[in-house]
C-alpha positions as CSV (number, residue, x, y, z in Angstrom):
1,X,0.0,0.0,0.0
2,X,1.1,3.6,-0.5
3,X,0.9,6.3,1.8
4,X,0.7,9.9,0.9
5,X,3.9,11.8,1.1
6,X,4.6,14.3,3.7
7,X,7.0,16.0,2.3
8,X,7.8,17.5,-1.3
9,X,10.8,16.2,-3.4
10,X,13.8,18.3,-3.7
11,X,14.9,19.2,-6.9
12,X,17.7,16.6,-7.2
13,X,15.2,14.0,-6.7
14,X,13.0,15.3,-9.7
15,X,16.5,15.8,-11.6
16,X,17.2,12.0,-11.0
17,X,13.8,11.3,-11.7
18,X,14.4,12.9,-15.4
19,X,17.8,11.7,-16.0
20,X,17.7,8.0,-14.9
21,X,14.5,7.0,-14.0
22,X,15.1,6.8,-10.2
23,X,11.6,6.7,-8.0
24,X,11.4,7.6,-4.4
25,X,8.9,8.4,-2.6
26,X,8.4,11.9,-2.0
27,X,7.9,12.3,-5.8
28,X,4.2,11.5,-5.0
29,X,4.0,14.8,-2.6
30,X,0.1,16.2,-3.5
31,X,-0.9,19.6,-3.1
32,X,-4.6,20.3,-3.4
33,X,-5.0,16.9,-4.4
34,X,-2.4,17.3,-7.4
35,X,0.7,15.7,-7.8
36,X,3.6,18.7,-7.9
37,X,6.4,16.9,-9.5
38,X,4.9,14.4,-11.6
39,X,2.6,14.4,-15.1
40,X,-0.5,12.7,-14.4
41,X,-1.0,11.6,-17.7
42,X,-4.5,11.5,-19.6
43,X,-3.9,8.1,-20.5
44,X,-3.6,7.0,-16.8
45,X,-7.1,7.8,-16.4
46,X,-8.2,6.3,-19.5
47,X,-6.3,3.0,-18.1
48,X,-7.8,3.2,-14.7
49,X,-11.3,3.7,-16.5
50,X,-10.3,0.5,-19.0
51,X,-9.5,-1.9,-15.6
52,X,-12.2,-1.0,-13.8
53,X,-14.4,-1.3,-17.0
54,X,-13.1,-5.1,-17.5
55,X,-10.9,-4.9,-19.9
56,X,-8.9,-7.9,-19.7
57,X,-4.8,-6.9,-21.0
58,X,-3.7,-3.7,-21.1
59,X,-0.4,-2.8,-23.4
60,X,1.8,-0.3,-22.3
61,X,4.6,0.6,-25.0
62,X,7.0,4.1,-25.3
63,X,10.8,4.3,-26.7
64,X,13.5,4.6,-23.6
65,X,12.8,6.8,-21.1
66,X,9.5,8.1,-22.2
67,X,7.7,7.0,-18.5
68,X,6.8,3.2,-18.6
69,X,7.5,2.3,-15.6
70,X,6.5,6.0,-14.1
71,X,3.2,5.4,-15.5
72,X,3.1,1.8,-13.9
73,X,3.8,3.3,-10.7
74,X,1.0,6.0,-11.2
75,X,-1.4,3.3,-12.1
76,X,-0.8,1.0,-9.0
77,X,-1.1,4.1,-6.9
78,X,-4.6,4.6,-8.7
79,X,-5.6,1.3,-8.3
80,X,-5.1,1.0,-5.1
81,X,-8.7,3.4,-4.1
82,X,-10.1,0.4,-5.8
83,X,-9.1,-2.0,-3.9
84,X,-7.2,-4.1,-6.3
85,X,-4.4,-6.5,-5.5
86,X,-1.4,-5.3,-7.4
87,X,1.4,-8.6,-8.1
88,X,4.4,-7.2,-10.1
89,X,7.7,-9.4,-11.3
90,X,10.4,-8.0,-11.4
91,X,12.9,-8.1,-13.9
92,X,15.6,-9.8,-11.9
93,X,13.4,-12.4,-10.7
94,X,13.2,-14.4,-14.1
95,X,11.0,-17.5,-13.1
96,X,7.9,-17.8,-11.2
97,X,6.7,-20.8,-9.7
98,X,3.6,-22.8,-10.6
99,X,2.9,-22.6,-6.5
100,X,3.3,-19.0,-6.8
101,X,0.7,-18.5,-9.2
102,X,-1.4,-20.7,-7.7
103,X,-1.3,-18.3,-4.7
104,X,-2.2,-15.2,-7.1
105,X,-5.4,-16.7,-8.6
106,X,-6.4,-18.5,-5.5
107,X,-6.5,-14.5,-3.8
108,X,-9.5,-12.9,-3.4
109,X,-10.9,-10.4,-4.9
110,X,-9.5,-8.2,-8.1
111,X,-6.5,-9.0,-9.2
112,X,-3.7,-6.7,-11.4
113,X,-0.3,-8.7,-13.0
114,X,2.2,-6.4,-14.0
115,X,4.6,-7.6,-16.3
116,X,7.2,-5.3,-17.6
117,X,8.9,-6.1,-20.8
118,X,6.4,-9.0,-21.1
119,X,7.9,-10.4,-24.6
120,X,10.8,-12.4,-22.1
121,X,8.2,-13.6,-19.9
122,X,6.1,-16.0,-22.6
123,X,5.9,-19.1,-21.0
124,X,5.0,-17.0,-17.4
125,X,2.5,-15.7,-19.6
126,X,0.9,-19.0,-21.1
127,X,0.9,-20.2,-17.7
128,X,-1.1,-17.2,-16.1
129,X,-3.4,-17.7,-18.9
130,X,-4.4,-21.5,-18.1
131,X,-5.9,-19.9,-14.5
132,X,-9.0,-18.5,-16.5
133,X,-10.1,-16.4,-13.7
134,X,-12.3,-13.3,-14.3
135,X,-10.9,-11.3,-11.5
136,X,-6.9,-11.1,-12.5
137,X,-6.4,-8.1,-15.2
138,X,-2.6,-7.6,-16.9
139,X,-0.5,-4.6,-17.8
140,X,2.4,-5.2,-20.5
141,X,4.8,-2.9,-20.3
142,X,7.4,-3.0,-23.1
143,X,9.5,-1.0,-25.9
144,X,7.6,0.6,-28.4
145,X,10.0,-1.6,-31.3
146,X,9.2,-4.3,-29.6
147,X,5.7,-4.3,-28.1
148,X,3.8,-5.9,-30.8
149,X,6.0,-8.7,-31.6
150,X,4.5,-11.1,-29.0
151,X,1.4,-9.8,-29.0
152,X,-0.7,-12.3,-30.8
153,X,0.7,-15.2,-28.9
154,X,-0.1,-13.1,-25.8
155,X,-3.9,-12.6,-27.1
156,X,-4.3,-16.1,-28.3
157,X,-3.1,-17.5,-24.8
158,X,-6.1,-16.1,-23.4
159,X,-8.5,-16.2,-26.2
160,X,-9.2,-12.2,-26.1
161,X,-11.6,-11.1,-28.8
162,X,-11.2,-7.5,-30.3
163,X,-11.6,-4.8,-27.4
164,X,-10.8,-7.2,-24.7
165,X,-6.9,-5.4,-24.7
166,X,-5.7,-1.9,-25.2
167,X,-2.9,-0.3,-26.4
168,X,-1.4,3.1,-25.1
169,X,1.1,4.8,-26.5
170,X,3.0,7.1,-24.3
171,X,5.5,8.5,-26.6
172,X,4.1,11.6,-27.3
173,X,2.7,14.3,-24.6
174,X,-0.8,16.5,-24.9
175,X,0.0,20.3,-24.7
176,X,-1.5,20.1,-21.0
177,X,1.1,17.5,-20.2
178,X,3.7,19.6,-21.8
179,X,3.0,22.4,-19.7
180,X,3.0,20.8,-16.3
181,X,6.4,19.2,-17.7
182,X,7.5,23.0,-18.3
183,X,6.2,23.7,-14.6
184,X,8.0,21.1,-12.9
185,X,11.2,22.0,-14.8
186,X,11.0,25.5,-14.0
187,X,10.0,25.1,-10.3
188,X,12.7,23.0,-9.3
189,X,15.2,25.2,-11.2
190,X,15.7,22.7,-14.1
191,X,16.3,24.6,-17.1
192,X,20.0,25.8,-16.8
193,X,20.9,27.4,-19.7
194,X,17.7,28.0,-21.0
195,X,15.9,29.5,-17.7
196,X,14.8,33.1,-19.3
């Protein structure tokens, strides 16, 4: 479970967020019910509104550092109001046991598999797939030159019909987005150079 943030992130934290990806938690600091130095994305809402619709496997795809696993971390933090039981594997944990999704599907209650860079994690996959349980949903995260390479294995493992997955890009940024990237740069000093 998350907890709200006390505390605002200083602006090496948001620099290290930018440059490398790092996470921590003071990044989610609210004001007024806003995040202040993250993007919440349209798309996150139209994901949250997609899971809690039904939709079976959601596809999350962007080039290098364009905010997949931000975005992953946004949605589990969304999720979370709705009660949902969030399993992730991790990269570095390569295998998962047959016991250990056993213990998944037997939870109760909804369920959310995240899988990043799903395309190495076929047979996991397949095996997830056999538990034909209504109440586990997936989120794919991958490259965007690689998303689509698996994904009609993926689709045929579970037997998904058209609009039973969805697809969201997150390479590009609405102008809304752009301006609360422009706001968090310039609040926290980020500009350099290019500051006036």
């Amino acid at each position: 479970k998350y907890k709200q943030s006390l505390k605002i992130a200083n602006s090496l934290s948001v620099y290290d967020l930018l440059m490398s990806g790092k996470i921590v938690d003071d990044l989610w600091y609210r004001a007024n019910g806003k995040y202040v130095n993250i993007i919440y994305r349209k798309k996150l809402y139209d994901a949250v509104d997609y899971l809690k619709g039904g939709g079976k496997v959601i596809y999350i795809h962007a080039n290098l550092g364009n905010g997949k696993t931000l975005f992953v971390e946004s949605l589990k933090h969304q999720l979370q109001k709705y009660n949902y039981k969030i399993f992730t594997l991790i990269e570095y944990y390569q295998h998962i046991t047959p016991k250990e999704i056993k213990n998944i599907v037997e939870e109760t209650g909804k369920k959310l598999i995240i899988i990043e860079n799903y395309y190495n994690y076929l047979s996991v996959i397949k095996n997830l797939a056999l538990h034909h349980s209504d109440d586990i949903q997936f989120v794919f995260t991958a490259r965007t030159v690689l998303y689509d390479t698996r994904l009609g294995e993926v689709e045929e493992y579970f037997g998904l019909n058209p609009g039973q997955s969805a697809v969201f890009d997150l390479n590009t940024l609405t102008v809304s987005e752009i301006n609360s990237m422009n706001n968090i740069l310039e609040k926290n000093g980020l500009w350099s150079d290019y500051s006036a």
